[in-house]
Jmol script that loads the backbone (N, CA, C; Angstrom):
load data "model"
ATOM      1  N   UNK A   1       2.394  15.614   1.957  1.00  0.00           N
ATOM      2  CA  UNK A   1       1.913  14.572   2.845  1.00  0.00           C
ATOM      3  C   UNK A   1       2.416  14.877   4.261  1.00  0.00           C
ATOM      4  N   UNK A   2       1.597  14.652   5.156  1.00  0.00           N
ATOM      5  CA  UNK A   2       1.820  14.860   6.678  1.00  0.00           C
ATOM      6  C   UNK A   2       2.628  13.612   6.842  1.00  0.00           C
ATOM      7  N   UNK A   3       3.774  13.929   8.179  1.00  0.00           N
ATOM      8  CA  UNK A   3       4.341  12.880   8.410  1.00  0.00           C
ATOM      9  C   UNK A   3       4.027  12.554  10.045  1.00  0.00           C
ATOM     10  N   UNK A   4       3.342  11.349  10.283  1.00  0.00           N
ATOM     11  CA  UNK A   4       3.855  10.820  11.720  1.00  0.00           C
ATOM     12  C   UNK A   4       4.995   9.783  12.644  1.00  0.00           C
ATOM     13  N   UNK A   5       5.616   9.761  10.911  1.00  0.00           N
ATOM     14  CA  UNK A   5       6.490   8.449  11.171  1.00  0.00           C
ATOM     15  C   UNK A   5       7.694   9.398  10.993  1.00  0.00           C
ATOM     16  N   UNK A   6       8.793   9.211  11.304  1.00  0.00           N
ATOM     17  CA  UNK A   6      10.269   9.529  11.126  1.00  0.00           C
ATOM     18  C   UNK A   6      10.826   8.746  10.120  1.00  0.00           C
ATOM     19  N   UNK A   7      11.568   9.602   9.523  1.00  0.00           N
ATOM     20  CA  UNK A   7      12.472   8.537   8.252  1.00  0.00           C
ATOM     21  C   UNK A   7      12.872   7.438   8.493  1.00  0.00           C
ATOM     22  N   UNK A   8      13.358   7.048   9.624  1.00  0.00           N
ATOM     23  CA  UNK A   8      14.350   5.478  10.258  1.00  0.00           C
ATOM     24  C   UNK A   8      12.575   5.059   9.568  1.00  0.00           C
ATOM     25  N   UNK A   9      11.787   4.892  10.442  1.00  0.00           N
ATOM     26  CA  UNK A   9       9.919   4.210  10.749  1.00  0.00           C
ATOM     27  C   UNK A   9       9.149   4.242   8.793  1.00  0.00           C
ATOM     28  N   UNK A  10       9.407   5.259   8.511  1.00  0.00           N
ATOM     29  CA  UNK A  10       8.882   5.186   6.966  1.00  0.00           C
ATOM     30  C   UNK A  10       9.683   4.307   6.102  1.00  0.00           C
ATOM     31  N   UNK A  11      11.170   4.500   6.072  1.00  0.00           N
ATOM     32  CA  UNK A  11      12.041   3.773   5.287  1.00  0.00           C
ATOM     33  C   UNK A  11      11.869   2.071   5.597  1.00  0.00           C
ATOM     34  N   UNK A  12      11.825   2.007   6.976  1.00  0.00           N
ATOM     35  CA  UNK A  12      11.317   0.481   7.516  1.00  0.00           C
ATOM     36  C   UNK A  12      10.295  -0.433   6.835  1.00  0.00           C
ATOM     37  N   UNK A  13       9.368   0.671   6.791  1.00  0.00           N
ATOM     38  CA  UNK A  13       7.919  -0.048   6.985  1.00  0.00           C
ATOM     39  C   UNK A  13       8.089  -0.149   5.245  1.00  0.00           C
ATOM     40  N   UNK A  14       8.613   0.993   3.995  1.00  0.00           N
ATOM     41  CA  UNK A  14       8.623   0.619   3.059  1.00  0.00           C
ATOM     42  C   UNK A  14       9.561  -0.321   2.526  1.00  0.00           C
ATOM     43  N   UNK A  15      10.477  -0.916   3.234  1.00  0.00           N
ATOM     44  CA  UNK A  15      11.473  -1.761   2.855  1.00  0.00           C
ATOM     45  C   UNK A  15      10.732  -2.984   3.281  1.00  0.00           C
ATOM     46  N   UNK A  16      10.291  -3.440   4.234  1.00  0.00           N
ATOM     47  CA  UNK A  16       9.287  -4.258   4.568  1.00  0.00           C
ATOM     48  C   UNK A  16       8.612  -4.660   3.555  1.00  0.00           C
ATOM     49  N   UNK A  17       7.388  -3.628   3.223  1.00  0.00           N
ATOM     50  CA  UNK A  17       6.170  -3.714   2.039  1.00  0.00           C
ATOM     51  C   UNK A  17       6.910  -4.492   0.687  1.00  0.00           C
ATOM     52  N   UNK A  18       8.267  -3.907   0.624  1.00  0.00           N
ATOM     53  CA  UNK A  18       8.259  -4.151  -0.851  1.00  0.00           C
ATOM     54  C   UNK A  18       9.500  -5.316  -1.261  1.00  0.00           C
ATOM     55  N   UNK A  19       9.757  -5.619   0.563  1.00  0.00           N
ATOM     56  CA  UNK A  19      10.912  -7.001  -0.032  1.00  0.00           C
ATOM     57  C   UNK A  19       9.693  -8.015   0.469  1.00  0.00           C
ATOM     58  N   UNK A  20       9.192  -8.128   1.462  1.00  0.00           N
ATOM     59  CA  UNK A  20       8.221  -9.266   2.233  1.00  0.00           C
ATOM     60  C   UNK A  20       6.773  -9.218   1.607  1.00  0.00           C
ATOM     61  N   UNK A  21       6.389  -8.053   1.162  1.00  0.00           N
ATOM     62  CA  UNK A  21       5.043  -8.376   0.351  1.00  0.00           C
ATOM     63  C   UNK A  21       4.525  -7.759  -0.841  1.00  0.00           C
ATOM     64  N   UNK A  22       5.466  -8.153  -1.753  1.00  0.00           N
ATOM     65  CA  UNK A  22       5.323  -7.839  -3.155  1.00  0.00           C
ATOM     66  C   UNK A  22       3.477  -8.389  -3.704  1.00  0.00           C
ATOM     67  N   UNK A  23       3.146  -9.462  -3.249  1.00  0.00           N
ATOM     68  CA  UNK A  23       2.196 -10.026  -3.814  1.00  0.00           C
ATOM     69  C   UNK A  23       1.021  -9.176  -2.868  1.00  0.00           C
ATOM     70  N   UNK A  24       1.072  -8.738  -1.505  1.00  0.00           N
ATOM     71  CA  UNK A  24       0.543  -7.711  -1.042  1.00  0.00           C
ATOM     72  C   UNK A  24       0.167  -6.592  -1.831  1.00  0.00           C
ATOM     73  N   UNK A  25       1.413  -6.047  -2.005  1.00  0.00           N
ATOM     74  CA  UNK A  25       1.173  -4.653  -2.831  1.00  0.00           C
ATOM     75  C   UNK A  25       0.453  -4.628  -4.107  1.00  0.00           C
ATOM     76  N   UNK A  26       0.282  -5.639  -4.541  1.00  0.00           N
ATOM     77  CA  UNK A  26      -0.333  -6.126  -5.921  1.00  0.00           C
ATOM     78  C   UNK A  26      -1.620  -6.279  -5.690  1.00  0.00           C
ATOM     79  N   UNK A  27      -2.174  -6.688  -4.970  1.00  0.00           N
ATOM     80  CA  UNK A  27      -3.277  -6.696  -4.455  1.00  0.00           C
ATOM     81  C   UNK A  27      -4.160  -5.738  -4.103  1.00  0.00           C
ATOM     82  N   UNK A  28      -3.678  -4.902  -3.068  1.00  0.00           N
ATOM     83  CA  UNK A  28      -3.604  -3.400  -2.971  1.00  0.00           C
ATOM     84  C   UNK A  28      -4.094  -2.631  -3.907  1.00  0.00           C
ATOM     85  N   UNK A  29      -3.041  -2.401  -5.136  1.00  0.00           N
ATOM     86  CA  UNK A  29      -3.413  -1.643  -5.925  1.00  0.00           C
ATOM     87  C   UNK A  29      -4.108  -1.892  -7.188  1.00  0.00           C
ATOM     88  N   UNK A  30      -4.393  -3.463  -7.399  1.00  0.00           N
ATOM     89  CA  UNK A  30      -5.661  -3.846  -8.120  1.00  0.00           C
ATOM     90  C   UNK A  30      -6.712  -3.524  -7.592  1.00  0.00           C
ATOM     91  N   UNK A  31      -6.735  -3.592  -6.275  1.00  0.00           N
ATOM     92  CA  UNK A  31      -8.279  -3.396  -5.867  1.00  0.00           C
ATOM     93  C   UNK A  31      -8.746  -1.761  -5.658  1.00  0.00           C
ATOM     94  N   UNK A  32      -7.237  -1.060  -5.997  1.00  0.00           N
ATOM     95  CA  UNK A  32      -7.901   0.927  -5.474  1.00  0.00           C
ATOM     96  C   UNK A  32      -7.484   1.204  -6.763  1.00  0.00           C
ATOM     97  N   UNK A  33      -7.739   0.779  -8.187  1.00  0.00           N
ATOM     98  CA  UNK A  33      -7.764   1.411  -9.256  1.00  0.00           C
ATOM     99  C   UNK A  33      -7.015   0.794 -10.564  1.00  0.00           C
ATOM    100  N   UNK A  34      -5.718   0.090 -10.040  1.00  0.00           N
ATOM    101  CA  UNK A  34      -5.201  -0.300 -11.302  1.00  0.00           C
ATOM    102  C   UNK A  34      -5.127  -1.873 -11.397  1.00  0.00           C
ATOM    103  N   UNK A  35      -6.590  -2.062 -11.900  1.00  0.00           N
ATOM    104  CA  UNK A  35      -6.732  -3.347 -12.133  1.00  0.00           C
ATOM    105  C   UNK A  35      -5.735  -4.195 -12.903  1.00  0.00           C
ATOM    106  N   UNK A  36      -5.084  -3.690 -14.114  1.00  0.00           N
ATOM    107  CA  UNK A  36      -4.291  -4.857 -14.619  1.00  0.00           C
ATOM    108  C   UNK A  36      -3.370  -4.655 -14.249  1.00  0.00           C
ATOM    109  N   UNK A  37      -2.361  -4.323 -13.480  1.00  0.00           N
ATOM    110  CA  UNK A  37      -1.357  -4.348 -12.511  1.00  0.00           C
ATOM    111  C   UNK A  37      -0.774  -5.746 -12.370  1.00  0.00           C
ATOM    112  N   UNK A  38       0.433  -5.595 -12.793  1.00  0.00           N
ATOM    113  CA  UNK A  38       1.243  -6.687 -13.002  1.00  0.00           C
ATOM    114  C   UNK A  38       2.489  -6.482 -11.941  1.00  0.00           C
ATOM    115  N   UNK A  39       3.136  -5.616 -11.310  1.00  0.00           N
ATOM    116  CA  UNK A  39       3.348  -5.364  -9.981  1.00  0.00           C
ATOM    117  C   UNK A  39       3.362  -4.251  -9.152  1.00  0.00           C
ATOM    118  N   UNK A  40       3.292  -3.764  -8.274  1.00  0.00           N
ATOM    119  CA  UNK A  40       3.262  -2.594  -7.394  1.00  0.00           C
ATOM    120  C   UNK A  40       4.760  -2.554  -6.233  1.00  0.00           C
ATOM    121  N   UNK A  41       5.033  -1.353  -6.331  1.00  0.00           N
ATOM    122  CA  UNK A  41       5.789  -0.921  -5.080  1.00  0.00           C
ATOM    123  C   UNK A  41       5.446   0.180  -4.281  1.00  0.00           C
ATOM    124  N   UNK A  42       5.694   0.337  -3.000  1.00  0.00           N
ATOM    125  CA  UNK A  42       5.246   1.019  -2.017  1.00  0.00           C
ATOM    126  C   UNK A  42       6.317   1.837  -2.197  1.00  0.00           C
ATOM    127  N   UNK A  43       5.637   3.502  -2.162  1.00  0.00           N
ATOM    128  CA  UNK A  43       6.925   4.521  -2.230  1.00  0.00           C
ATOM    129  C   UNK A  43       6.476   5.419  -1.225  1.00  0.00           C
ATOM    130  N   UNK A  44       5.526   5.677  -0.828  1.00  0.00           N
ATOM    131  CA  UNK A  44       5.030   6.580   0.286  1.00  0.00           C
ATOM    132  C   UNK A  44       4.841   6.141   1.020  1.00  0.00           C
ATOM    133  N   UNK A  45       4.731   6.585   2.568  1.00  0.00           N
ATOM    134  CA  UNK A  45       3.415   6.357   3.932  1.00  0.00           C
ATOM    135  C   UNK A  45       3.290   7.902   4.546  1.00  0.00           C
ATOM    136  N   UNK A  46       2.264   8.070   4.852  1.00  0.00           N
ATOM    137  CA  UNK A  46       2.101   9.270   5.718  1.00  0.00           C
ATOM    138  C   UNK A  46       0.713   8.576   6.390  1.00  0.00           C
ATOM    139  N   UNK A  47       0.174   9.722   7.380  1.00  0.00           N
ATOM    140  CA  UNK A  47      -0.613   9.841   8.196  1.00  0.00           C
ATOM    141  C   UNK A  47      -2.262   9.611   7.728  1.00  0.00           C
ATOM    142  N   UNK A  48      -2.267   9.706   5.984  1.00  0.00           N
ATOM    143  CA  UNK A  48      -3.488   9.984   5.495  1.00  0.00           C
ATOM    144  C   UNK A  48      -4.006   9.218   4.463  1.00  0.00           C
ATOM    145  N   UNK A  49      -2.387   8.265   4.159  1.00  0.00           N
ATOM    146  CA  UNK A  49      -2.603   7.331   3.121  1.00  0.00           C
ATOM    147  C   UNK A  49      -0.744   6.473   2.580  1.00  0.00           C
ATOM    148  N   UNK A  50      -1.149   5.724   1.687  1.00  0.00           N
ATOM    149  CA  UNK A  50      -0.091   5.265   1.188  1.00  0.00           C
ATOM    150  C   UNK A  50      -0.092   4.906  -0.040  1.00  0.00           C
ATOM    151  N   UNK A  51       1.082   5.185  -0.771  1.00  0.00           N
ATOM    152  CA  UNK A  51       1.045   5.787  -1.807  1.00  0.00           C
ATOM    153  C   UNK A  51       2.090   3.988  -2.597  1.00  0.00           C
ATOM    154  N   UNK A  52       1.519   3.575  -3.496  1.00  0.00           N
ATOM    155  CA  UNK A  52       2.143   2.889  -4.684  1.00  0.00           C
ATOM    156  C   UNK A  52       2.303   3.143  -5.984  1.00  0.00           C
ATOM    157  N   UNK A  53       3.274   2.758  -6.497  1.00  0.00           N
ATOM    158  CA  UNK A  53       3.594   2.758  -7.762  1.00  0.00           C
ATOM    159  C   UNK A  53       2.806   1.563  -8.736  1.00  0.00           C
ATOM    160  N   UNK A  54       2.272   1.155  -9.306  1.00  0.00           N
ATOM    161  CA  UNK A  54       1.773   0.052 -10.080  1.00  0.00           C
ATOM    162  C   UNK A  54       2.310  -0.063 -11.686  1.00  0.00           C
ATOM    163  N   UNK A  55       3.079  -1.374 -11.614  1.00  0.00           N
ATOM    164  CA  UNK A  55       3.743  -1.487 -13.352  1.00  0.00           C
ATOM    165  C   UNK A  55       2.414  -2.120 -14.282  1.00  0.00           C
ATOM    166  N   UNK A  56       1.977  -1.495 -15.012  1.00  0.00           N
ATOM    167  CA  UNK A  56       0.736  -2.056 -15.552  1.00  0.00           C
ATOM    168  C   UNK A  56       0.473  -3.270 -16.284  1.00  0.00           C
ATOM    169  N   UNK A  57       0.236  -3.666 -16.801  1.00  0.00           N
ATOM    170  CA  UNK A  57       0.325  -4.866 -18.162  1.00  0.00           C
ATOM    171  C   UNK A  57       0.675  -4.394 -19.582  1.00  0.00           C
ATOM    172  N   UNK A  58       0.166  -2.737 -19.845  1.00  0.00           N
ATOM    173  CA  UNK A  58       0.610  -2.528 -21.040  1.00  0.00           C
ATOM    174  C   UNK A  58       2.238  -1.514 -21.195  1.00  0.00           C
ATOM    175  N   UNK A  59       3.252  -1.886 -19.877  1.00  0.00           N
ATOM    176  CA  UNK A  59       4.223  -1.376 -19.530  1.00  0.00           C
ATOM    177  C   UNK A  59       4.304  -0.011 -18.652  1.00  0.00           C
ATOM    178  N   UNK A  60       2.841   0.307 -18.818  1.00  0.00           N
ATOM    179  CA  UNK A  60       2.716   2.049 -18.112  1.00  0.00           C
ATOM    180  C   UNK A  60       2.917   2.020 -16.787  1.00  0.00           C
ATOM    181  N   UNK A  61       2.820   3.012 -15.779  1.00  0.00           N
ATOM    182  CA  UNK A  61       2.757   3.202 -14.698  1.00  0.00           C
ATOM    183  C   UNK A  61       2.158   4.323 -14.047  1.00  0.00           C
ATOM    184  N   UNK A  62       1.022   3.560 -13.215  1.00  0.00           N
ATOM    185  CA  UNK A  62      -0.230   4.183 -12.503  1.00  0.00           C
ATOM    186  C   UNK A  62       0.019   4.543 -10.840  1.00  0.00           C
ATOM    187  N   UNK A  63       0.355   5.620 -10.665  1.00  0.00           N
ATOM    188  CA  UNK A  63       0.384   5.954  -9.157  1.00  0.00           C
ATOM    189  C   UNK A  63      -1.416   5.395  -8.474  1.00  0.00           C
ATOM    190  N   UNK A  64      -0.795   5.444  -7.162  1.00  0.00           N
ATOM    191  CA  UNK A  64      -1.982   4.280  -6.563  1.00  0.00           C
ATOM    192  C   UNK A  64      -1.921   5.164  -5.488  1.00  0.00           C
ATOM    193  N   UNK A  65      -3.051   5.560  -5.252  1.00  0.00           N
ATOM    194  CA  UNK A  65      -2.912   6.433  -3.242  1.00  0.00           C
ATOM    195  C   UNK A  65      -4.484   5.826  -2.472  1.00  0.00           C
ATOM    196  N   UNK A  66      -3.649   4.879  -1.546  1.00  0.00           N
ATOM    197  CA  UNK A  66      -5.286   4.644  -0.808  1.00  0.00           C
ATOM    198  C   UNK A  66      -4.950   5.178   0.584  1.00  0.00           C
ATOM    199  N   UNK A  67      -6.287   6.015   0.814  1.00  0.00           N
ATOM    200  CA  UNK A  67      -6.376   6.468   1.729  1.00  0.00           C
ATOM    201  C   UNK A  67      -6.582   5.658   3.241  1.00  0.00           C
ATOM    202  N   UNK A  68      -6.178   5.773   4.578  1.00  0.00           N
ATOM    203  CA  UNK A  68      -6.200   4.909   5.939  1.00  0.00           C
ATOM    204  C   UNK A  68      -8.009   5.228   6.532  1.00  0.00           C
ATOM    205  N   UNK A  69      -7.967   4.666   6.773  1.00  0.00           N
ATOM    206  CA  UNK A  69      -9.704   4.586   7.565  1.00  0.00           C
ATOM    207  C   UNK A  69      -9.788   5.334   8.428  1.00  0.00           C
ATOM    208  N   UNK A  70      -8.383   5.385   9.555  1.00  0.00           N
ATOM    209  CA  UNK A  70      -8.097   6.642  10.489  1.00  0.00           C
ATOM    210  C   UNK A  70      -6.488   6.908  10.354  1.00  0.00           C
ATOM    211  N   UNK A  71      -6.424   8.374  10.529  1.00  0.00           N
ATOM    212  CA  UNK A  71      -4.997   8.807  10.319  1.00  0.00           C
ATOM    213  C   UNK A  71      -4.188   8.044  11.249  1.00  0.00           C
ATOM    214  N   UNK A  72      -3.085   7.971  10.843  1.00  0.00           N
ATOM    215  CA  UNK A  72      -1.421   7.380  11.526  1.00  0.00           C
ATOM    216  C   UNK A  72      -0.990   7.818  12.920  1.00  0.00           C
ATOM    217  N   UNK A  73      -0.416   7.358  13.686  1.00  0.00           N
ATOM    218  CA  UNK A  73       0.008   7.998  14.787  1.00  0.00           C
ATOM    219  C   UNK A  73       1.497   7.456  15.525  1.00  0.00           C
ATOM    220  N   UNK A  74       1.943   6.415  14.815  1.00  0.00           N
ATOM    221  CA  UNK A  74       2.865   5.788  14.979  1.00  0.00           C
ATOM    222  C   UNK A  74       3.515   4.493  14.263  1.00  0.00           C
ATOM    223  N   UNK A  75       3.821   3.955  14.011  1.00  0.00           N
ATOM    224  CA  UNK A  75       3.984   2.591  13.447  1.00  0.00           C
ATOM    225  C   UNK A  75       3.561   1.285  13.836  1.00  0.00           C
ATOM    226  N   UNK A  76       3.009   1.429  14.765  1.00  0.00           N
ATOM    227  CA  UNK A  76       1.581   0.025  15.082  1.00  0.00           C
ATOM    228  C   UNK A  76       0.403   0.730  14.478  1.00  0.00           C
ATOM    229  N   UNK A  77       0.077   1.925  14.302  1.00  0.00           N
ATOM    230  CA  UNK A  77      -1.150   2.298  13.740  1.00  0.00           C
ATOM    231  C   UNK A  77      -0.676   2.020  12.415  1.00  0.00           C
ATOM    232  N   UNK A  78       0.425   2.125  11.723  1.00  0.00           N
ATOM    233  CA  UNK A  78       0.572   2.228  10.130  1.00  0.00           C
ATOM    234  C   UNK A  78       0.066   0.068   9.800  1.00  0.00           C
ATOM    235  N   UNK A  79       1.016  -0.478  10.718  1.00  0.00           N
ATOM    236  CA  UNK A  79       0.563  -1.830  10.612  1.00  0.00           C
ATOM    237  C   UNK A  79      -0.939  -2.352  10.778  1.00  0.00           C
ATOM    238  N   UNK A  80      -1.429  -1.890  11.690  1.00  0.00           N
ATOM    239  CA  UNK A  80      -3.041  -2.163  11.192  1.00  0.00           C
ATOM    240  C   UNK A  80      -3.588  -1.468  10.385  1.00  0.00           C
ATOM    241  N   UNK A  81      -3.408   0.025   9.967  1.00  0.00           N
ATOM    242  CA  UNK A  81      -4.354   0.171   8.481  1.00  0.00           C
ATOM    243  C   UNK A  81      -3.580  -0.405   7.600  1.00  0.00           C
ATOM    244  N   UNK A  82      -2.466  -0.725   7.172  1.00  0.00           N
ATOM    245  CA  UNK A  82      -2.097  -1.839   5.448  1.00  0.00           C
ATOM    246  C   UNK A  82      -2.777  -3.159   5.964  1.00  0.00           C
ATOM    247  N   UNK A  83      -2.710  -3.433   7.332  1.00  0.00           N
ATOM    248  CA  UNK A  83      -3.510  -4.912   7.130  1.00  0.00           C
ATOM    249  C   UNK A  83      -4.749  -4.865   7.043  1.00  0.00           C
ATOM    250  N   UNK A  84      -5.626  -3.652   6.897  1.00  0.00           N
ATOM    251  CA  UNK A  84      -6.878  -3.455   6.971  1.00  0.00           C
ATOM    252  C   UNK A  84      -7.161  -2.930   5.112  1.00  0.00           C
ATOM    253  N   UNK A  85      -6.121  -2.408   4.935  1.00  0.00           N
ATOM    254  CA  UNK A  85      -6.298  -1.797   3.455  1.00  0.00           C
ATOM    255  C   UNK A  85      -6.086  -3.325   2.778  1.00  0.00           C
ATOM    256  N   UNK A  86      -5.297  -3.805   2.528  1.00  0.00           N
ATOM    257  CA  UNK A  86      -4.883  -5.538   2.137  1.00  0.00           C
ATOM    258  C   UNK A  86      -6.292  -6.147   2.630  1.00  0.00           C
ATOM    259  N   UNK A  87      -6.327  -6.406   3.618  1.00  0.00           N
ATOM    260  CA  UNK A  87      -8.236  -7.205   3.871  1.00  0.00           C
ATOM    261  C   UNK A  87      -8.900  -6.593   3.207  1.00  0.00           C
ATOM    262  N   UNK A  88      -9.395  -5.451   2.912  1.00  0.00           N
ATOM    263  CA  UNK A  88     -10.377  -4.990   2.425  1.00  0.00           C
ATOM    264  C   UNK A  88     -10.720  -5.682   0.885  1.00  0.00           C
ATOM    265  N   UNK A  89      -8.975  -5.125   0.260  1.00  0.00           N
ATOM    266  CA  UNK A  89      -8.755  -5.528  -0.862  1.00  0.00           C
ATOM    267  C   UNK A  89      -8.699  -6.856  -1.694  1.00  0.00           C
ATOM    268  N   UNK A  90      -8.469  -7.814  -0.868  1.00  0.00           N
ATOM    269  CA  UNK A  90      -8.592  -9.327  -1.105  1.00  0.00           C
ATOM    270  C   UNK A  90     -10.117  -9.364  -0.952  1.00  0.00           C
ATOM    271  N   UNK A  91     -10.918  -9.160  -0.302  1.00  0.00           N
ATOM    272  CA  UNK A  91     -12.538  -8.435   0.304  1.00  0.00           C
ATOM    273  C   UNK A  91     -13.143  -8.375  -1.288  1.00  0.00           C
ATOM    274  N   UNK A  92     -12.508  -7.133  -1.620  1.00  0.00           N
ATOM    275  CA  UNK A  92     -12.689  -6.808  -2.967  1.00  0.00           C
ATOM    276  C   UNK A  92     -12.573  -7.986  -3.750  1.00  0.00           C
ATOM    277  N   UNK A  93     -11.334  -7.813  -4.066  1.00  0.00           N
ATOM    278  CA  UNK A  93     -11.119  -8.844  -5.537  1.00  0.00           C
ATOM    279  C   UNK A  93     -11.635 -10.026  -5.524  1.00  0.00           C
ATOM    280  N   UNK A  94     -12.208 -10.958  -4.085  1.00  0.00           N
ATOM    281  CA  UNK A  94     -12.575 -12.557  -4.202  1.00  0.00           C
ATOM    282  C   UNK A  94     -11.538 -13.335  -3.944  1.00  0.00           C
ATOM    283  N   UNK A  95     -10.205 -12.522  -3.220  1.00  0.00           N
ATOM    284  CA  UNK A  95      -8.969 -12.925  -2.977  1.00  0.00           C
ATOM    285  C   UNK A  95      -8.975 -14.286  -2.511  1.00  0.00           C
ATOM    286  N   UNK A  96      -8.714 -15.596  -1.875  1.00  0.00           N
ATOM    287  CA  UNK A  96      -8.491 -16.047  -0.799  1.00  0.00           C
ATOM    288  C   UNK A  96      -7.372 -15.516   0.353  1.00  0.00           C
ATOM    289  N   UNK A  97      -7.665 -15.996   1.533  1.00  0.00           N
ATOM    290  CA  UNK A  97      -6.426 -15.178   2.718  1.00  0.00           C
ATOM    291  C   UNK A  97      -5.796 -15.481   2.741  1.00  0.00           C
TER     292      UNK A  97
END
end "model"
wireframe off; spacefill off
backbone 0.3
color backbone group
């Protein structure tokens, strides 16, 4: 994975994702593949996508990679594509906002 973020900026943004929006990440990765997903954590970011873990319903675990609409360039770009990947995905599922 390409990086545009620096470790301090990646470690951030995934400590973020996965203490402040657990029910985010769940969302997320129901809607890019692992539908019965009972919770998700954010373990990647790069420039091209972001990468979750998903705990399934039947105990398994499904890596999740959704790709950004446009590549990364800093950490205000990483914050509008997850809020654009998350919209999409509530989009998807019939979420409410």
């Amino acid at each position: 994975m390409s990086a545009p973020l620096d470790d301090e900026a990646r470690g951030a943004i995934l400590r973020h994702m996965n203490d402040d929006h657990g029910r985010d990440n769940l969302v997320i990765v129901r809607a890019n593949g692992a539908a019965t997903a009972v919770a998700a954590t954010m373990t990647e970011i790069d420039a091209i996508a972001g990468v979750w873990i998903a705990q399934l319903d039947d105990g398994a675990e499904e890596q999740v990679v959704v790709p950004w609409t446009t590549p990364l360039t800093d950490r205000r770009s990483a914050r509008v594509q997850i809020v654009e990947a998350h919209a999409a995905a509530r989009a998807q599922l019939s979420e409410p906002s």
